[in-house]
N, CA, C and O atoms as a Tripos MOL2 file, in Angstrom:
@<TRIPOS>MOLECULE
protein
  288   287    72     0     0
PROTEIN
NO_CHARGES

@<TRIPOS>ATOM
      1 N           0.8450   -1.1750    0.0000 N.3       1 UNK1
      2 CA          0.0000    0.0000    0.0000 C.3       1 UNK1
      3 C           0.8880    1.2360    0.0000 C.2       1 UNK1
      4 O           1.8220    1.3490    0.7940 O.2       1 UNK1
      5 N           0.6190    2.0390   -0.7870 N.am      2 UNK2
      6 CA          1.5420    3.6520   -1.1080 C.3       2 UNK2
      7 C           0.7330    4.2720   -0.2320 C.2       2 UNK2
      8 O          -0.4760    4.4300   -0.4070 O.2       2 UNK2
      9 N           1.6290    4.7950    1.1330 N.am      3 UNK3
     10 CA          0.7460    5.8960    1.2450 C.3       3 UNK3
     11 C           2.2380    7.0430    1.7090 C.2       3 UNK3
     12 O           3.2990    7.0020    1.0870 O.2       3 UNK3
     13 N           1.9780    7.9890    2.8990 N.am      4 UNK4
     14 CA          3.3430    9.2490    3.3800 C.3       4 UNK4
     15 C           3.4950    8.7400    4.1050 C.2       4 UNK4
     16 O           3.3020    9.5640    4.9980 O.2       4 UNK4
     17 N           3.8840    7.3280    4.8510 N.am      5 UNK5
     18 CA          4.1770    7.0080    5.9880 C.3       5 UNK5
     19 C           5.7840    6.7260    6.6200 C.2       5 UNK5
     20 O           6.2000    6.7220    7.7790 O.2       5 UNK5
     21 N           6.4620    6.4970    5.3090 N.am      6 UNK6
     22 CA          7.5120    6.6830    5.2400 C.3       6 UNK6
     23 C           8.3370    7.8860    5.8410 C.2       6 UNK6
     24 O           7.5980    8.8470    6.0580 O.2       6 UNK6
     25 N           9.5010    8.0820    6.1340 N.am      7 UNK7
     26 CA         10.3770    9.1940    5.8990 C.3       7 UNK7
     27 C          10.8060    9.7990    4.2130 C.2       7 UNK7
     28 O          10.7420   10.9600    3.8090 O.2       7 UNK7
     29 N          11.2530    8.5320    3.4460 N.am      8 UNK8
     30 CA         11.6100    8.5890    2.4800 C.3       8 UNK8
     31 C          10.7570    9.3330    1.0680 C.2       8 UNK8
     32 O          11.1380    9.9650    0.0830 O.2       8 UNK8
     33 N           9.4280    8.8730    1.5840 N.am      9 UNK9
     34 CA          8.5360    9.8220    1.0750 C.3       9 UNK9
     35 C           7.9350   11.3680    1.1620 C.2       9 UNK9
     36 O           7.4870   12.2920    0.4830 O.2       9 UNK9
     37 N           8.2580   10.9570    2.4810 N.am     10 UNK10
     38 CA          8.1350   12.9700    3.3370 C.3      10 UNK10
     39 C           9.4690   13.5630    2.6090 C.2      10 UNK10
     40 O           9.4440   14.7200    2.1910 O.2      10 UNK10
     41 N          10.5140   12.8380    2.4790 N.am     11 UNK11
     42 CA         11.5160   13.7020    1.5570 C.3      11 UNK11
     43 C          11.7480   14.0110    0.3340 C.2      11 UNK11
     44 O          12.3830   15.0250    0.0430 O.2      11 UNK11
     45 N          11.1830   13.0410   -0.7100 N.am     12 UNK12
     46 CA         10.4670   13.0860   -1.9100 C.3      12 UNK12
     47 C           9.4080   14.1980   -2.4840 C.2      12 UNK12
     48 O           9.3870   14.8330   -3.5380 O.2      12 UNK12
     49 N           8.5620   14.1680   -1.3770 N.am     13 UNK13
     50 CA          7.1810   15.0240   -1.3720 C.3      13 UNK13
     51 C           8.1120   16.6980   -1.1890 C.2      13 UNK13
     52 O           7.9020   17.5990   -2.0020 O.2      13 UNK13
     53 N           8.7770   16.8130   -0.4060 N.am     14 UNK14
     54 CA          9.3840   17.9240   -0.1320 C.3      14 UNK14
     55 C          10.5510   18.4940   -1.2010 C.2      14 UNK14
     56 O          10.4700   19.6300   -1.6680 O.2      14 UNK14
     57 N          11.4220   17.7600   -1.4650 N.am     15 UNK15
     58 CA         12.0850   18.2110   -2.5940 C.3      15 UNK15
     59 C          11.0160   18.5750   -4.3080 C.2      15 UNK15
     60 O          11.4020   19.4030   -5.1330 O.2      15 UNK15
     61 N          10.4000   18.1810   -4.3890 N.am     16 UNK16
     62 CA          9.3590   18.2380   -5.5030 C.3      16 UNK16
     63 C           8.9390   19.1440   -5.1310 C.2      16 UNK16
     64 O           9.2930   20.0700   -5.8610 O.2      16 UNK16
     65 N           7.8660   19.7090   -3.7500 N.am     17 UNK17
     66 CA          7.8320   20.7990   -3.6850 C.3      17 UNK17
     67 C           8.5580   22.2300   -3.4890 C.2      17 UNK17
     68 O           8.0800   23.3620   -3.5590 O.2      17 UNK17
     69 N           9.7410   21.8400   -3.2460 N.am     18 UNK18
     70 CA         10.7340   22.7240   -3.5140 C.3      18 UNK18
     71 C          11.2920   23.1880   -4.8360 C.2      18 UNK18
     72 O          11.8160   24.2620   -5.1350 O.2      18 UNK18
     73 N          11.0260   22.0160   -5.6120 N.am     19 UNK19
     74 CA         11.4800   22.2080   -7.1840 C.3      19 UNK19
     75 C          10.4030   22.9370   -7.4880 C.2      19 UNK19
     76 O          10.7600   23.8620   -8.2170 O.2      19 UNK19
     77 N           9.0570   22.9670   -7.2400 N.am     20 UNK20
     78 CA          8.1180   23.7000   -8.0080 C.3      20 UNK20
     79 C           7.7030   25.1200   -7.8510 C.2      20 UNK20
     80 O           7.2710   25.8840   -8.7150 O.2      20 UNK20
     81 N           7.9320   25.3440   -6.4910 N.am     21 UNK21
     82 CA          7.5380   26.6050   -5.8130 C.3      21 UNK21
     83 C           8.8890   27.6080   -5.3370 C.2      21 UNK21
     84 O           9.0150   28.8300   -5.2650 O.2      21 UNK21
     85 N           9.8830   26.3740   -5.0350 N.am     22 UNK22
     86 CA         11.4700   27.7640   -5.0450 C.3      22 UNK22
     87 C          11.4590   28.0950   -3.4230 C.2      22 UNK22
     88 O          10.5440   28.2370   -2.6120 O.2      22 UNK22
     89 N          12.1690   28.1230   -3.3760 N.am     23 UNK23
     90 CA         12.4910   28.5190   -1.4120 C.3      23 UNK23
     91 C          11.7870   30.4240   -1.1640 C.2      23 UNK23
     92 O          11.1370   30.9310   -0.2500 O.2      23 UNK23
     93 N          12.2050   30.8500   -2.1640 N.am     24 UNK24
     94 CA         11.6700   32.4730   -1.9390 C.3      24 UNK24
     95 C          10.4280   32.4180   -1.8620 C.2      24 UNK24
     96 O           9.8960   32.9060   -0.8640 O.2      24 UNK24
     97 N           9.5540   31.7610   -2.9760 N.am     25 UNK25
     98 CA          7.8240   31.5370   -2.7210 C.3      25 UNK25
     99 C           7.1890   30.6190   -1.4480 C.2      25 UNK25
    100 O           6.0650   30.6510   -0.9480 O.2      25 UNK25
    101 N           8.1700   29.9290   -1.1830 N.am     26 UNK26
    102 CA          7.8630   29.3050    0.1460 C.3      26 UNK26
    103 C           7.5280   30.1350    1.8670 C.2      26 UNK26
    104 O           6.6880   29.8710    2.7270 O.2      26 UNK26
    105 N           8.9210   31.4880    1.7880 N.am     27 UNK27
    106 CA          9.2090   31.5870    2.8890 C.3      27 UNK27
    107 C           8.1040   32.5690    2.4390 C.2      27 UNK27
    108 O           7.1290   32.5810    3.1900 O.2      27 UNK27
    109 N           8.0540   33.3600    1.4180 N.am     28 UNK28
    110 CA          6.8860   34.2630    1.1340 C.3      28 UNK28
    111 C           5.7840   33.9410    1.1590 C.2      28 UNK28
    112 O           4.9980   34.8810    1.0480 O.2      28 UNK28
    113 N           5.3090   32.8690    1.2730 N.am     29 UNK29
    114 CA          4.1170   32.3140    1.6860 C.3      29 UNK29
    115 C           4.0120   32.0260    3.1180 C.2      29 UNK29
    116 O           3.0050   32.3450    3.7510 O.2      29 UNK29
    117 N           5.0390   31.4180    3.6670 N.am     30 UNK30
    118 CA          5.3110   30.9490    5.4090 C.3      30 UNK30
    119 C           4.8140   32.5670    5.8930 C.2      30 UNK30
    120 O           3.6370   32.8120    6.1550 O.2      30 UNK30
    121 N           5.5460   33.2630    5.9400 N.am     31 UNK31
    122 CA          5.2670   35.2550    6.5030 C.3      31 UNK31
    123 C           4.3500   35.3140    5.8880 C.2      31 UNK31
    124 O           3.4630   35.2080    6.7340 O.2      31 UNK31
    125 N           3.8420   35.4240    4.8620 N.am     32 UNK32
    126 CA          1.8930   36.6530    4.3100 C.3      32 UNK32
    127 C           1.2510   34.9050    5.7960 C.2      32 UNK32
    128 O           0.1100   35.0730    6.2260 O.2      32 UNK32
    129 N           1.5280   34.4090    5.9990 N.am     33 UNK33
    130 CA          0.4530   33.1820    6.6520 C.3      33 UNK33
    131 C           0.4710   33.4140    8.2240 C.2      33 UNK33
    132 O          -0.3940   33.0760    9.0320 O.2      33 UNK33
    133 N           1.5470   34.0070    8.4330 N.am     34 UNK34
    134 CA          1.5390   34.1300    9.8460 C.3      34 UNK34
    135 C           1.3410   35.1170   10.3170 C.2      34 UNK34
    136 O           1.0550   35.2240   11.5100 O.2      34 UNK34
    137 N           1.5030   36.7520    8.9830 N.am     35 UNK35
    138 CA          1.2330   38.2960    9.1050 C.3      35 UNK35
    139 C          -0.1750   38.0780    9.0500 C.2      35 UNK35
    140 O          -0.7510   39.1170    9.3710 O.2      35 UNK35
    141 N          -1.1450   36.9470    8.7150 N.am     36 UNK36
    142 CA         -2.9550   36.8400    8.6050 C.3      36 UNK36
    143 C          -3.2990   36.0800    9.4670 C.2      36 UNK36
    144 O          -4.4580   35.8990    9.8400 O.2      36 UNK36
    145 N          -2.0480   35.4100    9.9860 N.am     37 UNK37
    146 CA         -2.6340   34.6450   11.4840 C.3      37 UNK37
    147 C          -2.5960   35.8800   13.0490 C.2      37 UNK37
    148 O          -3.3040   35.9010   14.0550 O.2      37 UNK37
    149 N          -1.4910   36.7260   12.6280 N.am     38 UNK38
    150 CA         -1.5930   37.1190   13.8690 C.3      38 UNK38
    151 C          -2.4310   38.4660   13.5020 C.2      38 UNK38
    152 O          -2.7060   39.1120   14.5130 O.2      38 UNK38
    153 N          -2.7840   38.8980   12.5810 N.am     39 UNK39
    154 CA         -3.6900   39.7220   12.2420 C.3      39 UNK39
    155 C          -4.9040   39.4330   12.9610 C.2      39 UNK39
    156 O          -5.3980   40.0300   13.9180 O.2      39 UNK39
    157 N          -5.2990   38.4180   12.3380 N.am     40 UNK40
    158 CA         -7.0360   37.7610   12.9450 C.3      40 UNK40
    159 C          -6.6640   37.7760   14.5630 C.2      40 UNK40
    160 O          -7.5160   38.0770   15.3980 O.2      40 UNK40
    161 N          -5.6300   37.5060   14.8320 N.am     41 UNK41
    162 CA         -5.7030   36.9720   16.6300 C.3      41 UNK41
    163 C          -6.1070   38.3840   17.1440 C.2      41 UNK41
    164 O          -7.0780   38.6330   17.8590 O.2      41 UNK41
    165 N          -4.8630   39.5820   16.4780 N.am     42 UNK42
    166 CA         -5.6330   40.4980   17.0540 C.3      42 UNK42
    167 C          -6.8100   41.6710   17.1060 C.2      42 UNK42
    168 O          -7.1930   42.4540   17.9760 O.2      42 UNK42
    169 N          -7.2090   41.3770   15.6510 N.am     43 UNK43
    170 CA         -8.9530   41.3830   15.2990 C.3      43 UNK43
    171 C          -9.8310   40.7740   16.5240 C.2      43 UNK43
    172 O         -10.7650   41.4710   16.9190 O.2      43 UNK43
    173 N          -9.6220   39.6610   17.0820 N.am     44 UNK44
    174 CA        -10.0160   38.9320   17.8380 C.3      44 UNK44
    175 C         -10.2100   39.2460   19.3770 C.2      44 UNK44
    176 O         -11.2730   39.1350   19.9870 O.2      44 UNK44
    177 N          -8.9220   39.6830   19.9280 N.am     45 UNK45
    178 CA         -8.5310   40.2530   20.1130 C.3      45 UNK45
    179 C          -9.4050   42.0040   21.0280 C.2      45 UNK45
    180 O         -10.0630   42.2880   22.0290 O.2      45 UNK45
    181 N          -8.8230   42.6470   19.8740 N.am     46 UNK46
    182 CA         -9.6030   43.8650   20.1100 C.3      46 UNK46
    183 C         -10.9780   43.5320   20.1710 C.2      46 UNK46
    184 O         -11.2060   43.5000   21.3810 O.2      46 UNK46
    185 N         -12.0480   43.2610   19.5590 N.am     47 UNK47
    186 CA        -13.5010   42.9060   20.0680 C.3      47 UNK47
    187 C         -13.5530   42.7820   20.9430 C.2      47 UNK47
    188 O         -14.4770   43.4230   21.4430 O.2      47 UNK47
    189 N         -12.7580   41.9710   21.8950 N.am     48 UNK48
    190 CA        -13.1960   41.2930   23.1710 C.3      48 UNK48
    191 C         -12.8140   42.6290   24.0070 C.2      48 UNK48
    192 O         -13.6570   42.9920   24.8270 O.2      48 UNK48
    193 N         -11.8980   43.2250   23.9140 N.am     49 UNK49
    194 CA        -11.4930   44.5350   24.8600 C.3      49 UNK49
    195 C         -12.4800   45.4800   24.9420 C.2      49 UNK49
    196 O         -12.9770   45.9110   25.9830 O.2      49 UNK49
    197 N         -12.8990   45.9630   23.2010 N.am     50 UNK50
    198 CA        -14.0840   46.7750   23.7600 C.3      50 UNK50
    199 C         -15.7100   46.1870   24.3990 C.2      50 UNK50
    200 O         -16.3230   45.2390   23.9090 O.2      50 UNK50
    201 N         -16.0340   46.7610   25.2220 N.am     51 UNK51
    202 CA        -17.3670   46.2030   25.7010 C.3      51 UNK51
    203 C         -18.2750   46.7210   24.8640 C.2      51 UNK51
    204 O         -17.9990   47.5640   24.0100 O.2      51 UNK51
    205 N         -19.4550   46.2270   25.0710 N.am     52 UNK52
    206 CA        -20.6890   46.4790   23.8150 C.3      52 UNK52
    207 C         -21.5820   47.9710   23.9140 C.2      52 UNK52
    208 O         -21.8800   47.8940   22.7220 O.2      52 UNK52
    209 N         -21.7420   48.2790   24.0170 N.am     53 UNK53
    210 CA        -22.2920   49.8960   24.2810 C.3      53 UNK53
    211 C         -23.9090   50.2510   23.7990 C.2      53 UNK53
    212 O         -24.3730   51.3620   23.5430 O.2      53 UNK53
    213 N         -24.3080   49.4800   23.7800 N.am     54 UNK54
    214 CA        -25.6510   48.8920   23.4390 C.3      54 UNK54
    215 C         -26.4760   49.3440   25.0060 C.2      54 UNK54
    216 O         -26.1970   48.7930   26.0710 O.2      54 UNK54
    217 N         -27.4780   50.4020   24.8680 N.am     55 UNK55
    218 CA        -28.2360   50.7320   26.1820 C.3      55 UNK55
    219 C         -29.2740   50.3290   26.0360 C.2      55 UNK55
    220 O         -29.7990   50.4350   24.9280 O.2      55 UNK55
    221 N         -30.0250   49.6500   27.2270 N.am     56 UNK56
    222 CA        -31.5400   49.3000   26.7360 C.3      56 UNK56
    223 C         -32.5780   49.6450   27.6810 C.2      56 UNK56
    224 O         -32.6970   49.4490   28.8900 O.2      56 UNK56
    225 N         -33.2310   50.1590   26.8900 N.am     57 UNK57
    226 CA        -34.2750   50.9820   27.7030 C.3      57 UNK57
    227 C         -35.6830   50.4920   27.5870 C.2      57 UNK57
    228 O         -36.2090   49.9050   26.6410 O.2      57 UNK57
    229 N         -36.2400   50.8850   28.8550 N.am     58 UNK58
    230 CA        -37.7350   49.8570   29.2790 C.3      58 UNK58
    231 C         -38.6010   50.8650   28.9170 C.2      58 UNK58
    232 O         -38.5160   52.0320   29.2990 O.2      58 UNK58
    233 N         -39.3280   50.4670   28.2710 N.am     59 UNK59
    234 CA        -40.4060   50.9140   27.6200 C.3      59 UNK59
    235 C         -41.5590   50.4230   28.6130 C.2      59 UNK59
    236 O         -42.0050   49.2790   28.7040 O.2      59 UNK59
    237 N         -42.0090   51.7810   29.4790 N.am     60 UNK60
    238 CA        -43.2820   51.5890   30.0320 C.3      60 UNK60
    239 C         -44.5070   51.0300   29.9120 C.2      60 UNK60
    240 O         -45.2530   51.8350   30.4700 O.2      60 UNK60
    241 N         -45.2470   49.9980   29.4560 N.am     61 UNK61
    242 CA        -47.0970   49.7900   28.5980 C.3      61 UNK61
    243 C         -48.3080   50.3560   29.8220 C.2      61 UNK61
    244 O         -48.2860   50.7100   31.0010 O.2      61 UNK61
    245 N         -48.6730   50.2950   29.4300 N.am     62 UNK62
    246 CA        -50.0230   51.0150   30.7650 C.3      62 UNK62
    247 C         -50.3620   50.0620   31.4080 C.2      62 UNK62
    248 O         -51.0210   50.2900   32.4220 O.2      62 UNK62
    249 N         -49.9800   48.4070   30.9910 N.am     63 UNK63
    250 CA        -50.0430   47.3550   32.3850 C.3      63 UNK63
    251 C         -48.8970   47.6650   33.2020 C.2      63 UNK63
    252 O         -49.1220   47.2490   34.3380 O.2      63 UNK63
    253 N         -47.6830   48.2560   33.1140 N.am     64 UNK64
    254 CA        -46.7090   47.9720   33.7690 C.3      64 UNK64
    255 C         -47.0320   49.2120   35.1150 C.2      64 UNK64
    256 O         -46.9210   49.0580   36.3320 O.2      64 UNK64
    257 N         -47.5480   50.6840   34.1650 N.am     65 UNK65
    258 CA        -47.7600   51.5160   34.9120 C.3      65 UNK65
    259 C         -48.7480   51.5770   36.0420 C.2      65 UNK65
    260 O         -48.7050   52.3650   36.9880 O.2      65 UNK65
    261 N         -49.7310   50.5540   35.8000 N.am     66 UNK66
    262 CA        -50.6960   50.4150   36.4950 C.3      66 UNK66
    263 C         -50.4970   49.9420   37.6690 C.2      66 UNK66
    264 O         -51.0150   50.3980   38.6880 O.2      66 UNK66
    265 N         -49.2800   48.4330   37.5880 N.am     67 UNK67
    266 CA        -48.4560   47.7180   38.5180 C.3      67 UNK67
    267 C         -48.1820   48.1970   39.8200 C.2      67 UNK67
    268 O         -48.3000   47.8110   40.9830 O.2      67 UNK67
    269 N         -47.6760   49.4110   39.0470 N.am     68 UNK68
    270 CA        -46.5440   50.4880   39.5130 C.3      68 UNK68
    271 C         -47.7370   51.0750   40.5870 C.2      68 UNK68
    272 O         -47.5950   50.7450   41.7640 O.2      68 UNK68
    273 N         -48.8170   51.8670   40.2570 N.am     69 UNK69
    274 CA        -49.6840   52.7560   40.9140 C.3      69 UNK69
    275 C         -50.3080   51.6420   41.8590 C.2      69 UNK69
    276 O         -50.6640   52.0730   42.9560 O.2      69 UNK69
    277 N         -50.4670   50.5520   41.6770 N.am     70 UNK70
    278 CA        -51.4230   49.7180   42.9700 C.3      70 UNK70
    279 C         -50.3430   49.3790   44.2470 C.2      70 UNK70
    280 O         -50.6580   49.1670   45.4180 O.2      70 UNK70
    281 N         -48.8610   49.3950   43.6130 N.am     71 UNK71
    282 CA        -48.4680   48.8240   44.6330 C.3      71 UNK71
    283 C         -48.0300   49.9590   45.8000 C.2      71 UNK71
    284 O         -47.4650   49.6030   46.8340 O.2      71 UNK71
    285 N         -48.3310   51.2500   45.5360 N.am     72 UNK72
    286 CA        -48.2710   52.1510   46.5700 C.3      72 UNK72
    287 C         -48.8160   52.6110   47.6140 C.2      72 UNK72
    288 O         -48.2790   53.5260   48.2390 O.2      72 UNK72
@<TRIPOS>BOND
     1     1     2 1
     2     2     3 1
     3     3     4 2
     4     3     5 am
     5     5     6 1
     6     6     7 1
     7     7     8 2
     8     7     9 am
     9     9    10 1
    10    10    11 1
    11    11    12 2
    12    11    13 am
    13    13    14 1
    14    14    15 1
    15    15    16 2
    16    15    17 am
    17    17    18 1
    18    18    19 1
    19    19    20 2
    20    19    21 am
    21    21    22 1
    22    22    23 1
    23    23    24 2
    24    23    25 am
    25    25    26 1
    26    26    27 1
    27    27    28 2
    28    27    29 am
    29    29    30 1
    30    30    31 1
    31    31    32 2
    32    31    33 am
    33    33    34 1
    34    34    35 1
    35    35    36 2
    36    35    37 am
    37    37    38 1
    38    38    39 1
    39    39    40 2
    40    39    41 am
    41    41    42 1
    42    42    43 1
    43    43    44 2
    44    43    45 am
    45    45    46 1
    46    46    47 1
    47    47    48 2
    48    47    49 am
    49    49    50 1
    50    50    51 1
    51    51    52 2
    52    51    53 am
    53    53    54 1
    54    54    55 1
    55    55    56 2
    56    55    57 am
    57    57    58 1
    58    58    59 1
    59    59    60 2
    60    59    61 am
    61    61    62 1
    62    62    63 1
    63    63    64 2
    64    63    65 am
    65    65    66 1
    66    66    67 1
    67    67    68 2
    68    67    69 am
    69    69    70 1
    70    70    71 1
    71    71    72 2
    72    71    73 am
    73    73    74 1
    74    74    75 1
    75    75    76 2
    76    75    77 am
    77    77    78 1
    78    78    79 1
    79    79    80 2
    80    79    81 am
    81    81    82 1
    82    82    83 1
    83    83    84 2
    84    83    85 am
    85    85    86 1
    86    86    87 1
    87    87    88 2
    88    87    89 am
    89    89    90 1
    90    90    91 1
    91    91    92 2
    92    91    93 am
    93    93    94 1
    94    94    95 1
    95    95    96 2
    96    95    97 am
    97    97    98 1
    98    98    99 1
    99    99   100 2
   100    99   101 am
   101   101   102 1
   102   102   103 1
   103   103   104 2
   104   103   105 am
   105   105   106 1
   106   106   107 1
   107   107   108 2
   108   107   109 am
   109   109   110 1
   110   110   111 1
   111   111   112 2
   112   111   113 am
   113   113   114 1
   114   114   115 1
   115   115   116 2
   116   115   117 am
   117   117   118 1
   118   118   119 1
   119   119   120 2
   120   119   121 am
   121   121   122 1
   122   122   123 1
   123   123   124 2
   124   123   125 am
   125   125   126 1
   126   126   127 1
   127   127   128 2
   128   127   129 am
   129   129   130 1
   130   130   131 1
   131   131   132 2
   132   131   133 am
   133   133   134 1
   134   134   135 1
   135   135   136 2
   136   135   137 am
   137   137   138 1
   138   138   139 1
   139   139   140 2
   140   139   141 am
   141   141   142 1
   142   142   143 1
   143   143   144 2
   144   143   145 am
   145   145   146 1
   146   146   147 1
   147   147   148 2
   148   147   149 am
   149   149   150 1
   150   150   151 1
   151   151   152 2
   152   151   153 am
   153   153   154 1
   154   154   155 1
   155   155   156 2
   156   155   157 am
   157   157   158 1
   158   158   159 1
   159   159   160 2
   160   159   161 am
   161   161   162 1
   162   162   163 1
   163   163   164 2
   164   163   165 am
   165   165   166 1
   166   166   167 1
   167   167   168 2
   168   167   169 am
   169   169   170 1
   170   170   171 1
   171   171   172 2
   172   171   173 am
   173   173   174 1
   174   174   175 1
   175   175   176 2
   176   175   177 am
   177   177   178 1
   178   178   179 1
   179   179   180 2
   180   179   181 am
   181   181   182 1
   182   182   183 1
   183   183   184 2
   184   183   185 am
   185   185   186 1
   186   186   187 1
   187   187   188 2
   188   187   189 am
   189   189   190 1
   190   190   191 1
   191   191   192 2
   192   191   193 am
   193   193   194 1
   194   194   195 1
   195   195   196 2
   196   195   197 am
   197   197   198 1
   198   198   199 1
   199   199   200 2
   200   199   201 am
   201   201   202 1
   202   202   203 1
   203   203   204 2
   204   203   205 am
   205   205   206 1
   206   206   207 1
   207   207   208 2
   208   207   209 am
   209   209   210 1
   210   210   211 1
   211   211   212 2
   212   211   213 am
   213   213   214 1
   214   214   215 1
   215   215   216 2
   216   215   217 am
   217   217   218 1
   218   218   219 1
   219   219   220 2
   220   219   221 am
   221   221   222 1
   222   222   223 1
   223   223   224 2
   224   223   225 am
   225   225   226 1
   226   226   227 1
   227   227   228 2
   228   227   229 am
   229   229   230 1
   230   230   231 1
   231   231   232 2
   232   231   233 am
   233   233   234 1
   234   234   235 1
   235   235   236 2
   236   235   237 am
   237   237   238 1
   238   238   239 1
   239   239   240 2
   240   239   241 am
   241   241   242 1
   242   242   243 1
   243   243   244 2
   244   243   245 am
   245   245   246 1
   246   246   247 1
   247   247   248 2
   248   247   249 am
   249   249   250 1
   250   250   251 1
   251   251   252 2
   252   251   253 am
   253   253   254 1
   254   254   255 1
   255   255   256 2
   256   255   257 am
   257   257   258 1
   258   258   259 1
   259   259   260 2
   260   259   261 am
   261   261   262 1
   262   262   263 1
   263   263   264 2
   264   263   265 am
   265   265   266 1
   266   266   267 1
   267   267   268 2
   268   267   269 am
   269   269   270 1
   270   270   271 1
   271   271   272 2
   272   271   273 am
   273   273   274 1
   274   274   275 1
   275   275   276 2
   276   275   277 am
   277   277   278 1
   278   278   279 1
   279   279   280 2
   280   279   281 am
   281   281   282 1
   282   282   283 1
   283   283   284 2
   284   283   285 am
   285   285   286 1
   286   286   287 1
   287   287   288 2
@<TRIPOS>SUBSTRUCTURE
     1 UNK1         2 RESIDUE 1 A UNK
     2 UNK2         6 RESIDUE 1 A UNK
     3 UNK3        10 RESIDUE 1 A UNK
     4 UNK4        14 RESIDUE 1 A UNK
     5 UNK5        18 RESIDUE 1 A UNK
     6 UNK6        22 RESIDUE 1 A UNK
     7 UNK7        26 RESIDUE 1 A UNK
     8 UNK8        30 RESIDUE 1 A UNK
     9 UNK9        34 RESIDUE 1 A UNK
    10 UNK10       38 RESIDUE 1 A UNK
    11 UNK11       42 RESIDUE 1 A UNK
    12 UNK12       46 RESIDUE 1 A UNK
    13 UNK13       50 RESIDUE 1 A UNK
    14 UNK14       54 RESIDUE 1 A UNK
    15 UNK15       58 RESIDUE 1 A UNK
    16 UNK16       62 RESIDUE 1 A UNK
    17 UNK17       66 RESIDUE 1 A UNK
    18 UNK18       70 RESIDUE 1 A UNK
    19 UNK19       74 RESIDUE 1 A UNK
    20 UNK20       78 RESIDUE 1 A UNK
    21 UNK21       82 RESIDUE 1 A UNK
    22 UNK22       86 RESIDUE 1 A UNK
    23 UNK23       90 RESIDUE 1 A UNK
    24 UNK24       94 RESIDUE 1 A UNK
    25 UNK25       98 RESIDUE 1 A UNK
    26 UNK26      102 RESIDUE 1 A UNK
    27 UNK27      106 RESIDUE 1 A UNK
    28 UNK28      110 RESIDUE 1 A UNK
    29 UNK29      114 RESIDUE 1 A UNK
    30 UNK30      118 RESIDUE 1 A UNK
    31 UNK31      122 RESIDUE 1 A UNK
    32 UNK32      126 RESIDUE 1 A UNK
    33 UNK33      130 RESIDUE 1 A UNK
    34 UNK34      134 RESIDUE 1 A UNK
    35 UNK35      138 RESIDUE 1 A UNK
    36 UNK36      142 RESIDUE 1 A UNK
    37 UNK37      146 RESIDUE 1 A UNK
    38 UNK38      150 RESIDUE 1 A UNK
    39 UNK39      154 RESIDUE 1 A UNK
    40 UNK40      158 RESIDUE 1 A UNK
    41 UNK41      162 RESIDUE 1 A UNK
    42 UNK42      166 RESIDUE 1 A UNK
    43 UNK43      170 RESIDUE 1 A UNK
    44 UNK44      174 RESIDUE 1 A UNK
    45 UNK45      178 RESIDUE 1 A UNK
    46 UNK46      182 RESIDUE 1 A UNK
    47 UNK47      186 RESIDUE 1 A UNK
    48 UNK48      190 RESIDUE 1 A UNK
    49 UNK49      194 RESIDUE 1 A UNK
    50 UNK50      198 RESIDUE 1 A UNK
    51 UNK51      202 RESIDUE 1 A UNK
    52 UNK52      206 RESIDUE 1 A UNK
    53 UNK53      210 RESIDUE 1 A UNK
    54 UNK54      214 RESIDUE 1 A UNK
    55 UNK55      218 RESIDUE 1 A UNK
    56 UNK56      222 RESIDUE 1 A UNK
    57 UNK57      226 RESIDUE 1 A UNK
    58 UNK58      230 RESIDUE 1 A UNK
    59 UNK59      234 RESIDUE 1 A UNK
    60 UNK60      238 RESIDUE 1 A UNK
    61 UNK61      242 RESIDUE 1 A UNK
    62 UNK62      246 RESIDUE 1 A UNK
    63 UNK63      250 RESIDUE 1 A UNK
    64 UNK64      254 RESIDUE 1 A UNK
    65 UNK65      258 RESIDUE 1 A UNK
    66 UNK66      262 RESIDUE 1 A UNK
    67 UNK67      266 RESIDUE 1 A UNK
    68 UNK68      270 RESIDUE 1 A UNK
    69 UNK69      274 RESIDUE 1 A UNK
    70 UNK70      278 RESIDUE 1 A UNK
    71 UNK71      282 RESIDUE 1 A UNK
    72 UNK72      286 RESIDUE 1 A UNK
């Protein structure tokens, strides 16, 4: 059965991809991946710092007011 279980194949698989893509497109891909990983973290991040600012206000109905007047 062929499968990557090998070493010999993890080194195969890797030189091929080295032949195709070039060490400069590699590491240039490794950095833009980790400048969008730590981007999002601190997207992530900031949300959580600011709190929500959302006020909510009770809207009186004339059952509530009524509530209000018996229990005095």
């Amino acid at each position: 059965m062929m499968g990557l279980s090998s070493p010999g194949h993890w080194l195969i698989l890797l030189l091929v991809i080295l032949l195709v893509f070039g060490t400069g497109k590699l590491r240039n891909l490794g950095s833009d991946l980790g400048n969008a990983v730590k981007g999002f973290k601190k997207a992530v991040n900031d949300d959580d710092d600011k709190p929500a600012t959302t006020e909510s206000k009770r809207i009186d109905t004339p059952h509530d007011a009524d509530d209000v007047n018996r229990s005095k």
